[in-house]
C-alpha positions as a Markdown table, in Angstrom:
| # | Residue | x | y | z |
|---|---|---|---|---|
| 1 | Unk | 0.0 | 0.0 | 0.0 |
| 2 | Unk | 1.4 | 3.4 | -1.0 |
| 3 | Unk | 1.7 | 5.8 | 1.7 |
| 4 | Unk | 1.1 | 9.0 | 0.1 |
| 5 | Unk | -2.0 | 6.9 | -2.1 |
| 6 | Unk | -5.2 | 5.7 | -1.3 |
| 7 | Unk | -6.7 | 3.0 | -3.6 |
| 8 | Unk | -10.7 | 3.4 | -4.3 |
| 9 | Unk | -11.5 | 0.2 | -6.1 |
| 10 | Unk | -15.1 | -0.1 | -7.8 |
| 11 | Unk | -15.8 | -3.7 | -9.3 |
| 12 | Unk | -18.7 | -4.1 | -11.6 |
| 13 | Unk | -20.7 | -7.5 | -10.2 |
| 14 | Unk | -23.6 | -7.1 | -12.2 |
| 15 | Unk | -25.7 | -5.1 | -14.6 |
| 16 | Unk | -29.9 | -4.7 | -13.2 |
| 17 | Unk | -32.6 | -3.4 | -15.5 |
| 18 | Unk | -33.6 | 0.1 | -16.3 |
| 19 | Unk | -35.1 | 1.5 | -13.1 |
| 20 | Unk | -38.7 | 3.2 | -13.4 |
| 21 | Unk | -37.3 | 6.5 | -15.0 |
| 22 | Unk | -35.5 | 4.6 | -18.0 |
| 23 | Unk | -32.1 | 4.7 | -16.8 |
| 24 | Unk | -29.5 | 2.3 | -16.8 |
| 25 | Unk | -28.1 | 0.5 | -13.5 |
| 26 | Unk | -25.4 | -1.7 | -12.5 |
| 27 | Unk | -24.1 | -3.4 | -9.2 |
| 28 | Unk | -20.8 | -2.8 | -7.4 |
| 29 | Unk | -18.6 | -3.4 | -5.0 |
| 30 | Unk | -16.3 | -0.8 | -3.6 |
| 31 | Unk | -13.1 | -1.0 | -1.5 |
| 32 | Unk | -11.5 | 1.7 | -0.2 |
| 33 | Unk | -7.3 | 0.7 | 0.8 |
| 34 | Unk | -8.4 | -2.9 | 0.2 |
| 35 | Unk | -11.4 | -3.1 | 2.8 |
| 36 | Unk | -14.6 | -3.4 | 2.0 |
| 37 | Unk | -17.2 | -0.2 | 1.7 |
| 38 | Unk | -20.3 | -1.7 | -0.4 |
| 39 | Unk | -21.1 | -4.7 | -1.7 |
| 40 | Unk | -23.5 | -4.6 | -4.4 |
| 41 | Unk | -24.4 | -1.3 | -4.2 |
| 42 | Unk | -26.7 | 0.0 | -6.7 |
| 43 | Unk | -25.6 | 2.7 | -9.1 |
| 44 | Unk | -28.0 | 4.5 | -11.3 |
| 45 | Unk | -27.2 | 6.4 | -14.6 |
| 46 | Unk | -27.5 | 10.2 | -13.4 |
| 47 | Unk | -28.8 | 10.4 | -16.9 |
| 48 | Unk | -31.4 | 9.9 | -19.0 |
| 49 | Unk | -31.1 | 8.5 | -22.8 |
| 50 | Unk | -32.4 | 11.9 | -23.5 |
| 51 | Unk | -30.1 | 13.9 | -21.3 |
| 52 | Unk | -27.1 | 12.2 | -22.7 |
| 53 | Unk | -28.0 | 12.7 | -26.4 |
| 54 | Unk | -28.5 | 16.4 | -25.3 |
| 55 | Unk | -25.6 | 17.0 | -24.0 |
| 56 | Unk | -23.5 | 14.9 | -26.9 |
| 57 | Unk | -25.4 | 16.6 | -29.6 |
| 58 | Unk | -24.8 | 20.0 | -27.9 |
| 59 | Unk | -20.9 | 19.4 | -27.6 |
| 60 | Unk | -20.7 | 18.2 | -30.9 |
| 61 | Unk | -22.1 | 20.8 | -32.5 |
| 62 | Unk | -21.3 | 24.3 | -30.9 |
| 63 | Unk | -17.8 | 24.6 | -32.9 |
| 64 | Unk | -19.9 | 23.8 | -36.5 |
| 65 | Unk | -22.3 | 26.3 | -34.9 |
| 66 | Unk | -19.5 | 29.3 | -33.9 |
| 67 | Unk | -18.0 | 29.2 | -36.8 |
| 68 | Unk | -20.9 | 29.2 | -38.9 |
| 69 | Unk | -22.1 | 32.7 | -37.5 |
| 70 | Unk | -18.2 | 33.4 | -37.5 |
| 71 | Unk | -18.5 | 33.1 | -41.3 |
| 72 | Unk | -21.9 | 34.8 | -42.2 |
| 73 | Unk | -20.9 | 37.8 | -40.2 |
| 74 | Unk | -17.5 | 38.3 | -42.0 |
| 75 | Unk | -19.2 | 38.0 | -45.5 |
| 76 | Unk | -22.1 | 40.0 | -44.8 |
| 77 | Unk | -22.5 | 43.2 | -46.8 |
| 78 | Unk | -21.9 | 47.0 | -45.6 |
| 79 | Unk | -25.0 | 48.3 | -44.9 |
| 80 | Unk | -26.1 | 45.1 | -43.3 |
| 81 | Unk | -23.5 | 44.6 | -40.5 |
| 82 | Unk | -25.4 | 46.4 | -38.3 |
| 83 | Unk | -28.2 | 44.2 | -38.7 |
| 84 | Unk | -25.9 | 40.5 | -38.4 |
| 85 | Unk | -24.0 | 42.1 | -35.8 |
| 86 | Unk | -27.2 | 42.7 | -33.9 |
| 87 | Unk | -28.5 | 39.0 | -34.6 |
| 88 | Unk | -25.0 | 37.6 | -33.6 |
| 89 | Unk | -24.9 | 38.5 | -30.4 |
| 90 | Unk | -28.9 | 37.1 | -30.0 |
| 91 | Unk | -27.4 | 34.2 | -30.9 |
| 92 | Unk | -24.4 | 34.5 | -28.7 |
| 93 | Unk | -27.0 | 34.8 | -25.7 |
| 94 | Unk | -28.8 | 31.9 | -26.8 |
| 95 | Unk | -25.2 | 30.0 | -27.2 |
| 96 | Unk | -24.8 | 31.3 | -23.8 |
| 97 | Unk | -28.0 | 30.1 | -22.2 |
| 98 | Unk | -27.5 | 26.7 | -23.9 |
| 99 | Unk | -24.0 | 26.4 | -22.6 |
| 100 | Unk | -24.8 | 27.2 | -18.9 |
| 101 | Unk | -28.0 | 24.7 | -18.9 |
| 102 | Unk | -25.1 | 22.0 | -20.3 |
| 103 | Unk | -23.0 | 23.0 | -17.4 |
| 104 | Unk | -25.4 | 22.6 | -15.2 |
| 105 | Unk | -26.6 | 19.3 | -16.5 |
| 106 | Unk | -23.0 | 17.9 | -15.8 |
| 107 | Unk | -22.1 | 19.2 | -12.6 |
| 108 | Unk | -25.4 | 17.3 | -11.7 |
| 109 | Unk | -24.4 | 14.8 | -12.6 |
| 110 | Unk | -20.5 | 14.4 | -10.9 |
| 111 | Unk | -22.4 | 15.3 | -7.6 |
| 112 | Unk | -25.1 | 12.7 | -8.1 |
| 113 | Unk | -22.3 | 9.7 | -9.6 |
| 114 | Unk | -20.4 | 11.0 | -6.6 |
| 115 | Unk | -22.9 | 11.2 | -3.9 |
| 116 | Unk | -24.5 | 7.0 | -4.7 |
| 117 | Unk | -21.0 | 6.0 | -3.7 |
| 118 | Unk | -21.2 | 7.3 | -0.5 |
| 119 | Unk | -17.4 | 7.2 | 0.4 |
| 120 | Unk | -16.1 | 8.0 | 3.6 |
| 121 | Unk | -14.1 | 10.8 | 2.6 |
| 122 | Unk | -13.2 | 11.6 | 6.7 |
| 123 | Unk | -10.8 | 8.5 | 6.0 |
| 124 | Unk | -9.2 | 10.3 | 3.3 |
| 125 | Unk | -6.0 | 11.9 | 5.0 |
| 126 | Unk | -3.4 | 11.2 | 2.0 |
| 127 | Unk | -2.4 | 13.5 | -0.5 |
| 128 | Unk | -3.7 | 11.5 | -3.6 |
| 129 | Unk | -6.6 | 9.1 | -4.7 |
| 130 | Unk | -6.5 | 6.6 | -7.0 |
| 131 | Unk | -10.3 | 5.3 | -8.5 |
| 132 | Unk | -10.1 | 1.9 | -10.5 |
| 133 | Unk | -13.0 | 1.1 | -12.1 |
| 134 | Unk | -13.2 | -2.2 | -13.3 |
| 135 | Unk | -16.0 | -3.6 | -15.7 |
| 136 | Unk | -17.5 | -7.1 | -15.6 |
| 137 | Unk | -17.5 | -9.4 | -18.9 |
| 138 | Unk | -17.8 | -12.6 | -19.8 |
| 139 | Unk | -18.1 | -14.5 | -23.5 |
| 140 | Unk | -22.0 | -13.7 | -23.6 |
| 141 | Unk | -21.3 | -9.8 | -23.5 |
| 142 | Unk | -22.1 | -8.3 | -26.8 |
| 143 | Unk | -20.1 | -5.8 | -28.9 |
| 144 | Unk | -21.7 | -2.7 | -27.4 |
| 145 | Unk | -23.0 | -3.6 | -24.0 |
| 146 | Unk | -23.1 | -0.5 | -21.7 |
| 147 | Unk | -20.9 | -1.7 | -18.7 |
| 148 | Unk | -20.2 | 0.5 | -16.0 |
| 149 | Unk | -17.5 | 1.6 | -18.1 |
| 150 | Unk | -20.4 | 4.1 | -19.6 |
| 151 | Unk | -20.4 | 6.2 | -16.4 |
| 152 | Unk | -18.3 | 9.2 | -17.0 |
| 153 | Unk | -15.9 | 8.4 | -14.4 |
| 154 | Unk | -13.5 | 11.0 | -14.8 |
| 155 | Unk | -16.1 | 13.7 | -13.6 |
| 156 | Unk | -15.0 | 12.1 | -10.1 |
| 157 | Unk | -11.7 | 14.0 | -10.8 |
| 158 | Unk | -13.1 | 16.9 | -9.7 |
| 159 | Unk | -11.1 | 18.6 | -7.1 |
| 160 | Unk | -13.7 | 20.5 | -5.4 |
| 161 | Unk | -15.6 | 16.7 | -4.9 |
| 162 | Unk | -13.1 | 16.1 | -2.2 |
| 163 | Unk | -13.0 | 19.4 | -0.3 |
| 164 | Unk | -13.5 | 17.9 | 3.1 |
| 165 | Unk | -10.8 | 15.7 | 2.4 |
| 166 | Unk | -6.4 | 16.2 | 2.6 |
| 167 | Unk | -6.5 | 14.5 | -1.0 |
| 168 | Unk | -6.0 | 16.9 | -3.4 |
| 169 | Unk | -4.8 | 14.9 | -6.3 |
| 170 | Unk | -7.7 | 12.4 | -7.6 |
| 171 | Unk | -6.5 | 9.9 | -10.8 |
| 172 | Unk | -9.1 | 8.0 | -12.3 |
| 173 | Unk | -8.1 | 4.7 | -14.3 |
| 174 | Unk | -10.5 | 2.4 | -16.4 |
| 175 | Unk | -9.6 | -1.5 | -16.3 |
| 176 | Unk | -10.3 | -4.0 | -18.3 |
| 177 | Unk | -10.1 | -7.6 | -16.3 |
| 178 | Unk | -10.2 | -9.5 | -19.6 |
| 179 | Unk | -6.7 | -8.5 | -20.9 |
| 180 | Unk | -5.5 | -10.6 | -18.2 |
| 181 | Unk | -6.3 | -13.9 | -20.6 |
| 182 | Unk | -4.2 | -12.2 | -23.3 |
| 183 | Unk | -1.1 | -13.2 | -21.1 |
| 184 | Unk | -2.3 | -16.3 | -20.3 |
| 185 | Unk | -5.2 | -16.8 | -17.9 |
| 186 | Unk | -6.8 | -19.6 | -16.9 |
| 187 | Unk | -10.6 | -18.4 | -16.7 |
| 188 | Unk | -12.0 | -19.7 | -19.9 |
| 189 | Unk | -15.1 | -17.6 | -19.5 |
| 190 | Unk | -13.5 | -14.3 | -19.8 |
| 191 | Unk | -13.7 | -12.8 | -23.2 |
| 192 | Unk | -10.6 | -10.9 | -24.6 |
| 193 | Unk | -11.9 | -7.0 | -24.8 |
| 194 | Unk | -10.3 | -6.3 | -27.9 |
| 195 | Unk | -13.0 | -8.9 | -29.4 |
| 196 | Unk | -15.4 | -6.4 | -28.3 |
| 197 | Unk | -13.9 | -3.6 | -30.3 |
| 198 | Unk | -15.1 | -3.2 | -33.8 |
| 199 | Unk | -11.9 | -3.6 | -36.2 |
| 200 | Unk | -11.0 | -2.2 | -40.1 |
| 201 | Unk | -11.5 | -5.1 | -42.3 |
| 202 | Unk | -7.6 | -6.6 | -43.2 |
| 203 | Unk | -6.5 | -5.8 | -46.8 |
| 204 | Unk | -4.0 | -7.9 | -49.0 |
| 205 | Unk | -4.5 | -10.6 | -46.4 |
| 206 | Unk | -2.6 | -8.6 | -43.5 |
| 207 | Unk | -4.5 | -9.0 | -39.6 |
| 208 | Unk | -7.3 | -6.6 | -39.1 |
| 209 | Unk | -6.8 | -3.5 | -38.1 |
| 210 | Unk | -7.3 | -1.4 | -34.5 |
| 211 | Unk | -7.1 | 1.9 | -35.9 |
| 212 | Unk | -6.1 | 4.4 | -33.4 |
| 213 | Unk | -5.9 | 8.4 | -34.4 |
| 214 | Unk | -3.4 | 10.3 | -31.7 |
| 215 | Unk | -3.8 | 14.3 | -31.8 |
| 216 | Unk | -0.7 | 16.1 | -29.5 |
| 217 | Unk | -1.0 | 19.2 | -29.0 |
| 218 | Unk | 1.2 | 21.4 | -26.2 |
| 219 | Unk | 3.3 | 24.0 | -25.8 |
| 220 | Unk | 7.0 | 22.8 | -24.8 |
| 221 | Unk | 9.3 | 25.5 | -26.1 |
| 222 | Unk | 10.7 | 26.4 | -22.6 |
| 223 | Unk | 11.0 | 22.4 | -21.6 |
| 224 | Unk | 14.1 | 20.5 | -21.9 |
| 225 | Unk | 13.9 | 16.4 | -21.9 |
| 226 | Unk | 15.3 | 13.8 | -19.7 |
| 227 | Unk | 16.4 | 10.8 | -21.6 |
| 228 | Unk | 15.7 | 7.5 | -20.9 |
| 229 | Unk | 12.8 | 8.9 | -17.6 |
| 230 | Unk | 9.6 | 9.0 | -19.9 |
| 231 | Unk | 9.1 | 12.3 | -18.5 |
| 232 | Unk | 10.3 | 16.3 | -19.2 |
| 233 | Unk | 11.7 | 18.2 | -17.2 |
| 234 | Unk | 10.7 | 22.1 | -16.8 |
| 235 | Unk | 13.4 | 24.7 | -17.5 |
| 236 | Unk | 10.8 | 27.2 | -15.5 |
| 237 | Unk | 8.7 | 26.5 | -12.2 |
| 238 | Unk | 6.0 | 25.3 | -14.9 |
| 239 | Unk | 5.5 | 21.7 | -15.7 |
| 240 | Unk | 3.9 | 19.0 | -18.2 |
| 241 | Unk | 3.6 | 16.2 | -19.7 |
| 242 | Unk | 6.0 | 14.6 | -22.1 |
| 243 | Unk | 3.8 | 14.7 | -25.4 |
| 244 | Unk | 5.3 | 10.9 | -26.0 |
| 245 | Unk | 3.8 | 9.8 | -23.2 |
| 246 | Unk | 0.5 | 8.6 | -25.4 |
| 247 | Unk | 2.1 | 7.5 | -28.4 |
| 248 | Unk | 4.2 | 5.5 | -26.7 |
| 249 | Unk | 1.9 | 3.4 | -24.7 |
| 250 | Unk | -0.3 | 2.6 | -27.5 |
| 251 | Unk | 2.7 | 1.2 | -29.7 |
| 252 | Unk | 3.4 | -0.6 | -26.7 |
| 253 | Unk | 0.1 | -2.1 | -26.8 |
| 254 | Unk | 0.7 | -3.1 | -30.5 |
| 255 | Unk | 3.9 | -5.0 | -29.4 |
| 256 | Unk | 2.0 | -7.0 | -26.9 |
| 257 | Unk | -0.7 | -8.1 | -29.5 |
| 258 | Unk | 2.4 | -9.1 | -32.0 |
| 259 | Unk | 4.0 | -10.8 | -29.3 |
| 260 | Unk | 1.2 | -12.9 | -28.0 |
| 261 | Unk | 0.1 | -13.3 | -31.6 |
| 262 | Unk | -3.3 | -12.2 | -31.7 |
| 263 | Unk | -5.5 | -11.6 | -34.8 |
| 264 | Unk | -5.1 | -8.0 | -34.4 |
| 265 | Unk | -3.0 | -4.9 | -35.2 |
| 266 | Unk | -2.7 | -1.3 | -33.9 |
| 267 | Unk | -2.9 | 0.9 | -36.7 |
| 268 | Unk | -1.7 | 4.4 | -35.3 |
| 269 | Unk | -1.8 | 7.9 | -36.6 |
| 270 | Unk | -1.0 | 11.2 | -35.4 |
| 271 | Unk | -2.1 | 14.3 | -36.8 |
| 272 | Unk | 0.5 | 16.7 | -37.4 |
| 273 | Unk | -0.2 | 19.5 | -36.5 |
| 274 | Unk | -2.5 | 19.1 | -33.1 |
| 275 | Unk | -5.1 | 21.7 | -34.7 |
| 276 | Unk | -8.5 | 22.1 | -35.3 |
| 277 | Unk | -8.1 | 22.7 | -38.6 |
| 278 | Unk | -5.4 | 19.5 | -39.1 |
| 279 | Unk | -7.8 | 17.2 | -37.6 |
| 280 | Unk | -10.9 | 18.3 | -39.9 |
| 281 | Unk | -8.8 | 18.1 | -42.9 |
| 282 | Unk | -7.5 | 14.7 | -42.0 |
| 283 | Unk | -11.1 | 13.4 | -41.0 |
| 284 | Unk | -12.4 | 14.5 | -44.1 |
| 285 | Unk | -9.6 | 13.0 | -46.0 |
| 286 | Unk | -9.9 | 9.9 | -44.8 |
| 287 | Unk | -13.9 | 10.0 | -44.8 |
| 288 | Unk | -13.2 | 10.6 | -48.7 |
| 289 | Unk | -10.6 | 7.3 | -48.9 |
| 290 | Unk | -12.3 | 4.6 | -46.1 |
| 291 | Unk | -15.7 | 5.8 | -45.7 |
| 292 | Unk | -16.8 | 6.7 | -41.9 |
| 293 | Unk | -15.9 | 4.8 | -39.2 |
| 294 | Unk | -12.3 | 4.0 | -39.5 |
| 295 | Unk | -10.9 | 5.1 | -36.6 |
| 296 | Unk | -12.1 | 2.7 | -33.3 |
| 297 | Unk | -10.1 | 5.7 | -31.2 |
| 298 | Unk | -9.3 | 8.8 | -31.5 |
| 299 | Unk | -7.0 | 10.1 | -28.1 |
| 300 | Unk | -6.4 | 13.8 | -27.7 |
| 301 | Unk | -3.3 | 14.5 | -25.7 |
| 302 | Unk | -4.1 | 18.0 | -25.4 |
| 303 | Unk | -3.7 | 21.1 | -22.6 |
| 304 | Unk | -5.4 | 23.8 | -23.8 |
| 305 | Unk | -7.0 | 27.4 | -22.0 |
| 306 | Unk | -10.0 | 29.4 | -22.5 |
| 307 | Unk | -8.9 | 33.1 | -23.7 |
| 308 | Unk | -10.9 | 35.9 | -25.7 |
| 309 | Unk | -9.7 | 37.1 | -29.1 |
| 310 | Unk | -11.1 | 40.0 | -30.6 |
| 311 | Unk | -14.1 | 39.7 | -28.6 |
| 312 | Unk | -15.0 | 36.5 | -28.9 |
C-alpha cells in the first residue's frame, strides 16, 4: 500500500434493468485501501437516454455552430453589418444560455455519480486518490453492452468533490479484467476486450486493423527532456507532460498483441499538427478514402485554456 496513495477500487458484479425513470443501472462493490465499503451497491445512470443525447449533440455541435455565424458575419455586406452584428450577439445569448443549462446538467451529474458512492471521505488523510474502475464481462457480453464503463468516471476527478478531504490529487483509471487472458489466464469464461472492439477489415490478407488516431498538441518551447525517464523536465517553475507519453503506450500495446500473436494490429496515426483545422482536414480525407468509421479511437493529448480574441 502506498503511503502517500489511497486505492478506491469499484468492481462491476452485475448489470440490473432500467429503473422506473428509463435509466441504466449496475451493481458494485467498492473497497477503499483494500477493505470493504459496499457490496452490491446500486448505481443508477444520473442520466437519462435523452439527457445524454443532449448533452453529446450539444458538444458536438457548438464549434460547427460558432463558426458558422463566424462566417456569415464576416461576409455580410456594408450596410447590413449592423443588422448580423445585432443578430450575432442574440445568438451568442442563446449559445450562452444553452452552454450554462449543459453545465449545469454535468455538474449534476459528478455530484449525483459521486454522492451514490457514499465514500467516507473523513478516512481520506493522503495527498492523492487513485479510483479503479473495473467492468464485468464474460463471453455472452455483446459488442456494445453498456458496462459500468459508460459512467463518466472521470467527472469524479473533480477537485472540489473532495473538499473535506487532505486528498488533493484524484486519478481515475479504467480497467479491463479481460486483458488478463491475453497473457495467459486460466478463466475460460472471460472474453478478450479487444473482441469487443469493432476492427477495419484486413486488406491484402494482413490482420485486421485497430485503428487508433493520436492528436498532441502542447506547448514545450521552454522544456528541456530527460532521456531514458519518460518524462520532461521544466526549464521554469512550470510543468507538463512529455507529449510521447500517449504515443508511446499505445505502440506498446501493439507490441503485446504481436508478441502474444493475436489476430489483431494497432494501426496508429498522429495528426501533425495538433489543430482544429489538421484534424478536420484529415477526417475528411480519410472519410473521402475509407468511408466513416475508421478510426475505433481517437486520443487527444491536449492542454489547452479558454482566452478571448477579438471579442470572442
Amino acid at each position: 500500500m502506498d503511503a502517500l496513495v489511497h486505492e478506491l477500487s469499484i468492481t462491476e458484479t452485475g448489470r440490473s434493468p432500467t429503473n422506473a425513470d428509463g435509466k441504466l443501472t449496475w451493481k458494485v462493490d467498492v473497497e477503499l485501501d483494500g477493505h470493504h465499503v459496499h457490496r452490491n451497491l446500486i448505481l443508477v445512470d444520473p442520466h437519462t437516454e435523452a439527457e445524454h443525447d443532449q448533452c453529446r449533440q450539444y458538444l458536438n455541435q457548438l464549434l460547427a455552430k460558432e463558426q458558422a455565424i463566424d462566417i456569415k458575419i464576416s461576409h455580410a455586406k456594408k450596410h447590413q453589418r449592423q443588422q448580423s452584428a445585432a443578430k450575432h450577439t442574440e445568438k451568442k445569448h442563446q449559445l450562452q444560455a444553452e452552454a450554462d443549462n449543459i453545465s449545469s446538467a454535468i455538474d449534476k451529474y459528478r455530484d449525483h455519480l459521486f454522492q451514490q458512492l457514499h465514500i467516507p471521505t473523513s478516512r481520506l488523510v493522503k495527498p492523492s486518490l487513485r479510483i479503479d474502475v473495473r467492468e464485468h464481462s464474460t463471453k455472452q457480453t455483446l459488442p456494445g453492452t453498456r458496462t459500468v464503463h459508460f459512467l463518466h468516471w472521470e467527472q469524479l476527478e473533480a477537485s472540489e468533490l473532495w473538499g473535506a478531504s487532505s486528498t488533493a490529487e484524484v486519478v481515475v483509471r479504467r480497467i479491463v479484467d479481460q486483458l488478463c487472458q491475453l497473457s495467459g489466464s486460466s478463466d475460460e469464461s472471460l472474453e478478450p476486450a479487444i473482441q469487443r472492439i469493432r476492427s477495419w477489415p484486413p486488406r491484402d490478407h494482413r490482420k485486421p486493423s485497430l485503428n487508433v488516431l493520436l492528436v498532441v498538441a502542447r506547448d514545450l518551447s521552454e522544456y528541456r527532456s530527460i532521456p531514458n525517464h519518460g518524462r520532461s523536465s521544466p526549464a521554469t517553475s512550470m510543468q507538463d507532460t512529455d507529449p510521447s507519453l500517449a504515443q508511446l503506450a499505445i505502440l506498446r500495446v501493439g507490441e503485446m498483441l504481436q508478441l502474444w500473436k493475436r489476430a489483431h494490429r494497432i494501426k496508429l496515426t498522429i495528426v501533425r499538427p495538433g489543430t482544429f483545422e489538421a484534424l478536420g482536414q484529415h477526417l475528411r480525407e480519410i472519410s473521402e478514402t475509407y468511408g466513416k468509421g475508421y478510426y475505433s479511437i481517437i486520443h487527444f493529448d491536449v492542454h489547452g485554456r479558454v482566452f478571448k480574441e477579438h471579442n470572442r
